[in-house]
N, C-alpha and C positions, 0 to 999 in steps of 0.2 A: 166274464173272463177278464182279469186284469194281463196289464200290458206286457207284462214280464211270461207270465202263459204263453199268450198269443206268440211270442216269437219265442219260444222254449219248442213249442209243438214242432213248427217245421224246423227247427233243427235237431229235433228227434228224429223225423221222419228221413231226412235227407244224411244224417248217421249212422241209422239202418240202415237203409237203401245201399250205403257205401262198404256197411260191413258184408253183406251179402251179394254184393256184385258178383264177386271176385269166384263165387261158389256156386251160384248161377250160371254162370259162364261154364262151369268144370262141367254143371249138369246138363246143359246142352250141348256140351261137346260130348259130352259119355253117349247122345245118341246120333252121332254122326260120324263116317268113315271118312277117311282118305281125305284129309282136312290141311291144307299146307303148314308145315311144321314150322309156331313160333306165328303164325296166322289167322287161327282158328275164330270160327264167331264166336267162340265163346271168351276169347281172348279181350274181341271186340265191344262184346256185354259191358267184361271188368272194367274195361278204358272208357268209354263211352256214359256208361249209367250216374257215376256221379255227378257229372255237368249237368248233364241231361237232367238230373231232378234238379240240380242248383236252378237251372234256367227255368223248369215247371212252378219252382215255385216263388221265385222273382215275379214272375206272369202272373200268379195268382196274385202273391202281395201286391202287388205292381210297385214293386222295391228294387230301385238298380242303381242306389245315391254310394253305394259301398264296391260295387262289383267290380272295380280298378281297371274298366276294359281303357281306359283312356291313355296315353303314353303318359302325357306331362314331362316331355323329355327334355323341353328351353330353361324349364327351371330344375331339372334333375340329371345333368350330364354327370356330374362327376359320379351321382348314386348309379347309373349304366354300368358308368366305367367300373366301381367296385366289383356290381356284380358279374361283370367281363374276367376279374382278374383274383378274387377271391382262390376259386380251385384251381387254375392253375399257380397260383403263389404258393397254395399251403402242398400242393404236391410236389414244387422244386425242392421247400423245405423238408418233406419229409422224404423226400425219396433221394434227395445229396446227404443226410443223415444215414441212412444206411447203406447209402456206397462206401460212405464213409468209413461205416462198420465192417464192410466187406460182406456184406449180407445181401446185393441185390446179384442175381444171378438173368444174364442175356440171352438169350435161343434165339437165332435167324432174326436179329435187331437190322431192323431197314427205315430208316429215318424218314422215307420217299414215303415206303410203305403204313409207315405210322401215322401220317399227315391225311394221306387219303382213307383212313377206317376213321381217323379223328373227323373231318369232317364230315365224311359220310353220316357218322352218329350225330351229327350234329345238324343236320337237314334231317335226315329221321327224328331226332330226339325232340328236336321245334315243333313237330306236330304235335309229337305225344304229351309233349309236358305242356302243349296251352290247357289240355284237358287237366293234366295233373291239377297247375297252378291258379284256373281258373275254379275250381274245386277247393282244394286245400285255402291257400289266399281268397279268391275271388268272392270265395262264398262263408266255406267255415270260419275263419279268420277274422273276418270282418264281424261276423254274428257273433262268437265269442268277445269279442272286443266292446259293440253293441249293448252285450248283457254289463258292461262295465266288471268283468273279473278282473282278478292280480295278473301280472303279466304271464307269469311264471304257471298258472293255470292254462291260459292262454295257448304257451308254446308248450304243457304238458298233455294237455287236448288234441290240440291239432296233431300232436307228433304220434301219440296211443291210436287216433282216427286214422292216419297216414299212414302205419307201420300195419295195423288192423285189416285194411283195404290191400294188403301187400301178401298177405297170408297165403292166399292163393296159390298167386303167382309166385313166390318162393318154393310152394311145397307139389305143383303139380305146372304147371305153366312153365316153369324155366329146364331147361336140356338138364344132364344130370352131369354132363360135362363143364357145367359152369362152378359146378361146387368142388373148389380145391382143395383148400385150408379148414371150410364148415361143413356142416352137414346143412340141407334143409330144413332141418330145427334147427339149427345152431344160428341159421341168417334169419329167421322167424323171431327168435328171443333178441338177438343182438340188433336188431331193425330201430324195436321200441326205444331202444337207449339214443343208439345212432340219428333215428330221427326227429324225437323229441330233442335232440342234439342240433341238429340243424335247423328246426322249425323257427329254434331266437333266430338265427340268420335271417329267414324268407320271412319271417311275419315281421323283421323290422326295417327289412330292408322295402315292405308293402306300405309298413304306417310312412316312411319319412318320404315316399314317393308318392301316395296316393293309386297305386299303379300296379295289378301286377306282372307285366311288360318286364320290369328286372327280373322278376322272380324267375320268371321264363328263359331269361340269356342265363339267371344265376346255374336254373338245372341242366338247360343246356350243356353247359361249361363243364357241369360234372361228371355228363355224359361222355364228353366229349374227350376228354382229358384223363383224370385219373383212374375211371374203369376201362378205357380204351387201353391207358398203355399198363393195367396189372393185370385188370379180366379179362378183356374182350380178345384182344390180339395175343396174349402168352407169349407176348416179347421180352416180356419182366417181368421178373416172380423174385419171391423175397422170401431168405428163411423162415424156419415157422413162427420162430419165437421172435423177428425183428420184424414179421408182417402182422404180429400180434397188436405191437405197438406203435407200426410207422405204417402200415397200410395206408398209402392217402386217401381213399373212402374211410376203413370202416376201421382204425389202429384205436389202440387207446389215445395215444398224444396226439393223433389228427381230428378225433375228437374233442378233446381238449382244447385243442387251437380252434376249433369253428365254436366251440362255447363263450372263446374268448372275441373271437371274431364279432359273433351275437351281443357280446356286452359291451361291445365298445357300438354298436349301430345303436341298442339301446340307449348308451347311455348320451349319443348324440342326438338322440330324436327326444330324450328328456328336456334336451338342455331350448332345444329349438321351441320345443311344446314352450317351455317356459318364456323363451325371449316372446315368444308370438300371443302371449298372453294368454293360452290354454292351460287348461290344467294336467298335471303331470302328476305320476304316480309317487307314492312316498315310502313304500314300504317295499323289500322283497318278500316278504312272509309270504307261505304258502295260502294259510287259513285266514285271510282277510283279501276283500277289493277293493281296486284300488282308492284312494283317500283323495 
């Protein structure tokens, strides 16, 4: 078996594993009652099982030169601080954009009250997302990068396996009260865009830190911020067609801005690879890697 095999396999294996989490978890709950709602083990399965192979099969390889548990934060404060201030920047911008437009509408707005569900999600969210990020980054990310694909495969991979793992919990996992504006197909199909959208952010904001410690304050921050104050709390809601496009998770333009966001950490970790004498990619093209 040549070398490219050999690591092809376990991220087959740990691909699967991540697509079926999520539907394992629904089947174990379909045989259990009175299970705390938004708590369930099967909830637990989805969250839990992709690390969990990540780490089973690091053990076998006995491979953990990629797994970014380490900070490296002396030489990467400023890359912290981006991922501190990413989400909530692009949500000041897009959400003063459609006050602008007279499009955001307020219900029982309590600034006191916002601060405390903001952080609350945000000591909740820290747990959930080292499993995310230690997964997505930790593991898939790195192994893609490994096989030396284009970048653009890369953040198309990881974003399709991410959005995939989400299926689930979108279409049976989440209250039905959380669906305003979409339906749960409509967050299903719109995911794959959205998070293949954000994956340039976290997968470069992993290569230029070695770390993915940012990645974790990154999702944090998004937990914490811009679904808190349009999902979570229903303090702010934005007409249909100005939440279409300035949504600060999931708009078209707020998309946009975190693609552009992604190209600019790209094309900083280009420039570094270069000074530092590595070699850098040369191409965007989908159907070639990198050169």
């Amino acid at each position: 078996m040549n070398g490219k095999k050999r690591k092809l396999i376990p991220l087959g294996i740990f691909i699967f594993v991540v697509i079926i989490s999520g539907w394992l978890g629904v089947w174990v709950d379909s045989f259990l009652s009175e299970q705390p709602k938004g708590n369930t083990l099967g909830m637990g399965i989805f969250l839990v099982l992709p690390l969990a192979t990540a780490i089973l099969i690091r053990l076998f390889t006995r491979d953990w030169h990629d797994f970014g548990v380490t900070f490296n934060f002396k030489t990467n404060v400023k890359w912290y601080v981006v991922a501190f201030a990413i989400y909530p920047i692009v949500t000041v911008i897009t959400v003063a954009i459609a006050w602008m437009g007279g499009s955001v509408q307020l219900s029982g707005f309590d600034i006191g009250e916002l601060v405390n569900l903001a952080v609350m999600a945000a000591i909740g969210g820290f747990i959930v997302n080292i499993f995310e990020e230690f997964s997505w980054r930790g593991y898939l990310a790195p192994k893609l990068i490994e096989l030396k694909l284009n970048d653009w495969w890369i953040y198309i991979i990881t974003g399709i396996v991410w959005a995939l793992w989400h299926v689930a919990y979108y279409m049976v996992f989440l209250p039905d009260d959380v669906f305003h504006t979409l339906s749960r197909e409509g967050y299903v199909l719109s995911s794959f865009i959205i998070m293949s959208a954000w994956s340039i952010m976290y997968v470069e904001i992993y290569r230029l830190t070695k770390s993915v410690w940012p990645c974790v304050i990154l999702h944090v921050l998004e937990d914490a911020v811009p679904t808190v104050l349009i999902t979570t709390s229903g303090m702010m809601t934005m007409t249909k067609g100005w939440d279409l496009f300035f949504n600060p998770t999931s708009g078209i333009i707020t998309t946009i801005l975190f693609i552009v966001v992604g190209l600019i950490l790209r094309s900083v970790r280009i420039k570094k690879e270069s000074i530092s004498g590595q070699q850098a990619p040369r191409t965007f093209r989908l159907g070639h890697v990198n050169e």
